[in-house]
C-alpha positions in Angstrom: -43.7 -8.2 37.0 -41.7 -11.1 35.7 -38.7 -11.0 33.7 -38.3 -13.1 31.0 -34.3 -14.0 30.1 -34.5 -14.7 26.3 -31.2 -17.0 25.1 -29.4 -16.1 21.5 -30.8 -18.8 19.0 -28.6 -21.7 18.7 -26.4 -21.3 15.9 -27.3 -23.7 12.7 -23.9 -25.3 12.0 -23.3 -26.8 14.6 -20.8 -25.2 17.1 -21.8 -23.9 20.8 -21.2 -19.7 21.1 -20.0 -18.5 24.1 -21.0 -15.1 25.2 -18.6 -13.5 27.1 -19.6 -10.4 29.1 -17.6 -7.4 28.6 -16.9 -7.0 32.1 -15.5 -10.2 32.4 -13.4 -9.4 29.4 -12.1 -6.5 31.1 -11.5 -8.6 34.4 -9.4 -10.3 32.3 -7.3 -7.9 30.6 -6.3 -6.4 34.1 -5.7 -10.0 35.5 -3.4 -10.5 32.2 -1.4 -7.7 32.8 -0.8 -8.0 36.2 0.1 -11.7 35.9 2.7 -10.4 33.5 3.0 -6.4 34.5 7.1 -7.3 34.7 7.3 -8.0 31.1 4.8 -5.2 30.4 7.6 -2.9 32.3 10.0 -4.2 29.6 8.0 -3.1 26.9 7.1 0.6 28.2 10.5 2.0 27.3 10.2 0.6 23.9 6.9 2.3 23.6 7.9 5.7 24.9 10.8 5.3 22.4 8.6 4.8 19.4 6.1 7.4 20.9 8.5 10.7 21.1 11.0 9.6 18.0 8.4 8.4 15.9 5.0 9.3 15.7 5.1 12.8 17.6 7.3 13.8 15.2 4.8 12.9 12.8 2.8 15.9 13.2 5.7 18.3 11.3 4.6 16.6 8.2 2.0 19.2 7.9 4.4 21.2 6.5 4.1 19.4 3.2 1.1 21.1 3.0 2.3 24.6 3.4 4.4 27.1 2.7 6.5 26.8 5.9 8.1 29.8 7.2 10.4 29.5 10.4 9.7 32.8 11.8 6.0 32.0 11.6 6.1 28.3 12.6 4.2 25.3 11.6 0.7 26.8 12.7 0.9 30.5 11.4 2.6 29.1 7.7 0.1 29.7 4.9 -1.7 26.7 3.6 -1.0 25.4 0.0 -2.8 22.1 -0.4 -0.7 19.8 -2.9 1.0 22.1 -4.3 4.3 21.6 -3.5 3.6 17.9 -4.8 2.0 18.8 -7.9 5.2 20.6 -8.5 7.4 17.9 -8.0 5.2 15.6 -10.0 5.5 18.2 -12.8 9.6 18.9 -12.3 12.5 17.1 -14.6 13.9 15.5 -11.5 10.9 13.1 -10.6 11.2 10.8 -13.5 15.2 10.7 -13.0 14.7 10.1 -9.4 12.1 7.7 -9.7 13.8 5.4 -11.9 17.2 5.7 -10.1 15.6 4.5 -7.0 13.6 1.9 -8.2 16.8 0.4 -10.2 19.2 0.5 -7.0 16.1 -1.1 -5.2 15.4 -3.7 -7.8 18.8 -4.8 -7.9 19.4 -4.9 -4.0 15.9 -6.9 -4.2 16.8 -8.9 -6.8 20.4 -9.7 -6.3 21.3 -9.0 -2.4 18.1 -10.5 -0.9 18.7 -14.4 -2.3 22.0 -14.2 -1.6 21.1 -14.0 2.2 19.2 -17.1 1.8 21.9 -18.9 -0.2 24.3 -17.9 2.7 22.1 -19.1 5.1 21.4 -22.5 3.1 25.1 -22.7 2.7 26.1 -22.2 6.2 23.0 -24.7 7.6 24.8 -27.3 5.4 28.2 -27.1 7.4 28.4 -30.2 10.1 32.0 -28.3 11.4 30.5 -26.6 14.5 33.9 -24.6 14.6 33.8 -24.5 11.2 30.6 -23.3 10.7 30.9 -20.4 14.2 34.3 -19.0 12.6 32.5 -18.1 8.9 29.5 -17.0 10.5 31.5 -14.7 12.8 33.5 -13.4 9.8 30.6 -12.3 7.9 28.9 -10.7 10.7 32.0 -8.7 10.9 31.3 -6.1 8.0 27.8 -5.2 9.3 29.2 -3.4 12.3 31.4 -1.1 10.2 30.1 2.3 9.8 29.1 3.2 5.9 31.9 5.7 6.3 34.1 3.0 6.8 33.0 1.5 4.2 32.8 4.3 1.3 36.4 4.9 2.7 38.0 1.3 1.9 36.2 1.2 -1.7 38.2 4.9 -2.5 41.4 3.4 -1.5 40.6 -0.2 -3.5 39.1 1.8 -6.4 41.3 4.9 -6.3 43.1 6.1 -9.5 46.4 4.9 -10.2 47.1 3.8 -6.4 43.9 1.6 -6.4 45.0 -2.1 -6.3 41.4 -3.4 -8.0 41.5 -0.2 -9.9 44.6 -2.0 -11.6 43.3 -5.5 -11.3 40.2 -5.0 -12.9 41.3 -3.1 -15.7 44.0 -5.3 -16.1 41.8 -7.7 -16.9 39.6 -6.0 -19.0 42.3 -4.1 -20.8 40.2 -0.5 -19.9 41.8 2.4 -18.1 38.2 3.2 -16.3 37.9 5.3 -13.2 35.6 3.3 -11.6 34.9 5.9 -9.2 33.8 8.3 -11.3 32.0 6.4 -14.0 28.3 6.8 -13.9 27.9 2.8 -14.9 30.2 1.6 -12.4 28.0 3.3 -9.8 25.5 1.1 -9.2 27.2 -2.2 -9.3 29.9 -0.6 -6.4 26.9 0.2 -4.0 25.1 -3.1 -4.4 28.8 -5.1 -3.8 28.9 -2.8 -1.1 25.5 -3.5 -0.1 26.4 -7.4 -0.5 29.6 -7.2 1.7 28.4 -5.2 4.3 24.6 -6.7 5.2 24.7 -10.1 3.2 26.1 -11.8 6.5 24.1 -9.9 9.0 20.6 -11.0 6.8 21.4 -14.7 7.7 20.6 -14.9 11.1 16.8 -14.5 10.9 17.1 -17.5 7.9 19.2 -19.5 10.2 16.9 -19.3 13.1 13.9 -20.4 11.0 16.5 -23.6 9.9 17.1 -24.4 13.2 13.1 -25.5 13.7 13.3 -27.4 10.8 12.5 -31.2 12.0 15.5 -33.5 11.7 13.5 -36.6 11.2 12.1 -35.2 7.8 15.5 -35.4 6.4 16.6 -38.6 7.7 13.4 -40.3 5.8 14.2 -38.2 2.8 17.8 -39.7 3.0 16.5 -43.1 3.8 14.3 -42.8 0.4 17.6 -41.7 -1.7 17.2 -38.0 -1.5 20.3 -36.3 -2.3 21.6 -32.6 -0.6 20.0 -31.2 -3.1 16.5 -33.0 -3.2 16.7 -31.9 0.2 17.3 -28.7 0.3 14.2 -27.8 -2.2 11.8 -30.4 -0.5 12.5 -29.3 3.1 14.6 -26.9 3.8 13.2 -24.5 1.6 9.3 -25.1 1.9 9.9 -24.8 5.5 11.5 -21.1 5.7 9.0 -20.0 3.2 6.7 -18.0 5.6 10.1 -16.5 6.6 11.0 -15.6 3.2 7.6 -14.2 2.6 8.0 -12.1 5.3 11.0 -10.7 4.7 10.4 -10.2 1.7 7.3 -8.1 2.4 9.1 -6.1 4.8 11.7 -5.2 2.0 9.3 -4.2 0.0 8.4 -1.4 2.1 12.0 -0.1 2.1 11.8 0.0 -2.1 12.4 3.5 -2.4 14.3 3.7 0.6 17.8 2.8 -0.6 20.1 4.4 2.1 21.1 8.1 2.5 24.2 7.7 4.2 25.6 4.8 1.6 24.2 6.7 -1.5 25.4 10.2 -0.4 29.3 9.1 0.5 29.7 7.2 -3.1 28.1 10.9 -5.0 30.2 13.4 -6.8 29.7 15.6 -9.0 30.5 13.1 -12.5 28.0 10.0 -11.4 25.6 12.2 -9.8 23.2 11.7 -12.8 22.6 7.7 -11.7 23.6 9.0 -8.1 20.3 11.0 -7.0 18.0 9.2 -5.0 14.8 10.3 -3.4 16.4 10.3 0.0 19.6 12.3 -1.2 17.3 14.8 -3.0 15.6 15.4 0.0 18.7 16.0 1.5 19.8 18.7 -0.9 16.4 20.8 -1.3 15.5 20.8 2.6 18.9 21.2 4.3 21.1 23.0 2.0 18.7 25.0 -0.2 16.2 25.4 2.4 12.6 24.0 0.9 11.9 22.4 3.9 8.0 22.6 3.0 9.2 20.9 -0.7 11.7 18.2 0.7 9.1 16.9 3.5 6.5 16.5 0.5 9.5 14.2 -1.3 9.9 12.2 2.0 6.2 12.0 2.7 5.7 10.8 -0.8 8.2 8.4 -0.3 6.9 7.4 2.8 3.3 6.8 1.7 4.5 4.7 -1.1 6.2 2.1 1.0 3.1 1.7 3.3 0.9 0.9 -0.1 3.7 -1.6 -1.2 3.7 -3.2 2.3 -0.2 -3.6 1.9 0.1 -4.7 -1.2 3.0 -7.3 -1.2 1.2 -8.4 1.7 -2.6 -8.6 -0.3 -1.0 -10.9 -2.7 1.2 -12.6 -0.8 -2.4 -14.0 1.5 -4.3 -14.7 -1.9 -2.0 -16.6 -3.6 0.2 -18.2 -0.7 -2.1 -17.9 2.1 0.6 -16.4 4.2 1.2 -12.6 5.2 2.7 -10.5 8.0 -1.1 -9.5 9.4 
């Protein structure tokens, strides 16, 4: 009996398909990886890393959904569906929490992230190689010190009576405020502190997308009369912009995640009103009141949140930009 090989139709606009058979594609998958098993290697402990520290972890979230007891475990605790977010939902501390973390976010989003790109514009401008090495080095410098470092030298500059911008300031101003303890001082101290300690660090991803920037574009700009500015908006900055939108979608996702260690030192008991964050909170109720069940429904909250910004940012950042991070 003959056999009769029948061909796909050929497609109608135009182009030739290739059919690849899938045992070929798995011939070349293994010849892929062995060509490269070395840098393969390299990657393992990165994903044995992310495997045990991050997703295995994962499976203790269940306890949002129950009423965890140690002594019984995460498999014999009783089930209690939503509840324990319904409650929070329904509780007095939501709102306040909400809208505390969402204004240190907005203003870190709003005010710290262009600031990295001005840096970086600002330090792609220098033609001083030593020059431009010894500010960059200086800048970096803050991002290495611990927030506890940090919250420490803004005590002694802000401290009562000994503090010398404590005096400067309200010298100026003619106030006698304890900037420390002041519930509106609060949030401008942690995004200074925010701007000092990261603004520096943020500018080396911006400065590596300014290094590919071609050279020749500028020269014919300068050549037609542009000036440094003309040139900075025609070039430099429509050629970091799939950087920027990157970033920025990547900074979306940390919206509600403002910084427990930063947010927690800079607390006390007379700003705490403005103070309490989300990450702080869940803090409080699962390690020193005990709800752990309650405090991992906050974080998985929180959590789920910055993955539906992520996707989002990202949704409108293809439609109206055609650019994205996947």
């Amino acid at each position: 009996m003959a056999t009769v090989l029948t061909t796909p139709p050929p497609p109608t606009d135009g182009t030739e398909t290739l059919v690849v058979p899938a045992r070929r594609r798995r011939s070349g998958i293994r010849v892929h990886v062995t060509r490269f098993k070395w840098l393969y290697l390299l990657l393992l402990p990165g994903i044995v890393y992310f495997v045990l520290f991050r997703y295995v972890p994962m499976f203790g979230a269940v306890i949002a959904f129950k009423d965890f007891v140690p002594f019984l475990g995460i498999a014999g605790s009783p089930w209690v569906g939503f509840a324990h977010f319904a409650d929070f939902f329904a509780s007095p501390d939501f709102p306040r929490l909400l809208a505390n973390t969402l204004i240190l976010a907005l203003l870190s989003l709003t005010i710290a992230f262009p600031l990295t790109i001005i840096m970086a514009l600002l330090l792609n401008e220098l033609r001083l190689n030593l020059l431009k090495r010894t500010v960059q080095t200086l800048i970096y410098v803050p991002h290495f010190l611990s927030w506890t470092v940090v919250a420490s030298l803004t005590y002694l500059l802000f401290a009562l009576d000994t503090g010398p911008l404590f005096h400067l300031i309200n010298t100026v101003l003619g106030t006698d405020t304890d900037f420390l303890a002041d519930p509106g001082w609060f949030r401008p101290i942690i995004v200074l502190q925010e701007i000092w300690k990261n603004t520096g660090w943020g500018t080396i991803i911006f400065l590596a997308a300014l290094a590919g920037v071609d050279q020749e574009q500028y020269e014919a700009a300068i050549i037609d009369g542009a000036g440094r500015f003309r040139r900075v908006w025609s070039i430099t900055l429509p050629a970091i912009r799939p950087t920027i939108i990157v970033m920025l979608i990547l900074q979306m996702g940390q919206v509600l995640n403002t910084g427990f260690e930063q947010i927690y030192l800079m607390t006390n008991s007379l700003n705490r009103e403005v103070a309490d964050v989300f990450d702080t909170f869940v803090y409080f109720m699962g390690i020193t009141q005990g709800s752990y069940s309650y405090s991992t429904a906050v974080g998985l909250f929180k959590a789920l949140v910055g993955v539906v910004l992520i996707f989002g940012a990202n949704w409108l950042s293809r439609r109206f930009t055609q650019e994205g991070i996947f």
